[in-house]
C-alpha positions in Angstrom: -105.3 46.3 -95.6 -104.7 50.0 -93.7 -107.8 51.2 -92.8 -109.1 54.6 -93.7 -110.6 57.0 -91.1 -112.3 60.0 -91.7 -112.9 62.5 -88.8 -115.0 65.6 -89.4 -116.7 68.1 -86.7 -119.8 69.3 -87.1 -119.6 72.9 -85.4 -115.6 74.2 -86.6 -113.2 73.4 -89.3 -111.3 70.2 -87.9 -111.1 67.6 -90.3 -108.7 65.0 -90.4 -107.5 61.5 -91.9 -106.1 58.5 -90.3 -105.2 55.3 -91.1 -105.6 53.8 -87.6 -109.0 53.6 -85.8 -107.1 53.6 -82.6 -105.8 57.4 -83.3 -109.0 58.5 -84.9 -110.9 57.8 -81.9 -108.2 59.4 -79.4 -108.4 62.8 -81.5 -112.4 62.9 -81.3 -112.2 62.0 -78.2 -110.2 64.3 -77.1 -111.8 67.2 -79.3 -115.2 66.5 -78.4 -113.9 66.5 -74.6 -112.3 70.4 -75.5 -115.0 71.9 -77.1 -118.1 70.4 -77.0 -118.5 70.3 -80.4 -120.2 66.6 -82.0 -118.2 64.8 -85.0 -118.6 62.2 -87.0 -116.0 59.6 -87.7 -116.2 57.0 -90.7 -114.6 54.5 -92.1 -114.0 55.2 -95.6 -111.3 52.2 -96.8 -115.0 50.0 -96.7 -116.4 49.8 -100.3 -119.7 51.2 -100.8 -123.0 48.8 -99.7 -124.5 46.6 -102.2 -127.4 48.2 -104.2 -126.0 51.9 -103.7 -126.0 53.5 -107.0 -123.2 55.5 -108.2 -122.4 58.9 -109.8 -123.8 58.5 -113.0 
């Protein structure tokens, strides 16, 4: 299965979607390192936890 990444900064607009961890993690890497700014990356191809509810 491809994997889905999701890469979002916290502080400025840079977003962006990848479907290789390895690549995800090289662009915040190297955007945290440029700006300072903190991000969040997740993996969104995983299927919501057990127990979550939906949208209803």
């Amino acid at each position: 299965m491809v994997g889905a990444y999701h890469l979002v900064c916290h502080e400025c607009p840079f977003e962006g979607l990848y479907d290789e961890r390895a690549t995800a993690e090289r662009e915040r890497t190297a955007h945290e390192s440029t700006t300072d700014h903190r991000t969040t990356l997740l993996d969104i191809s995983e299927p919501e936890p057990a127990g979550v509810p939906g949208p209803s």
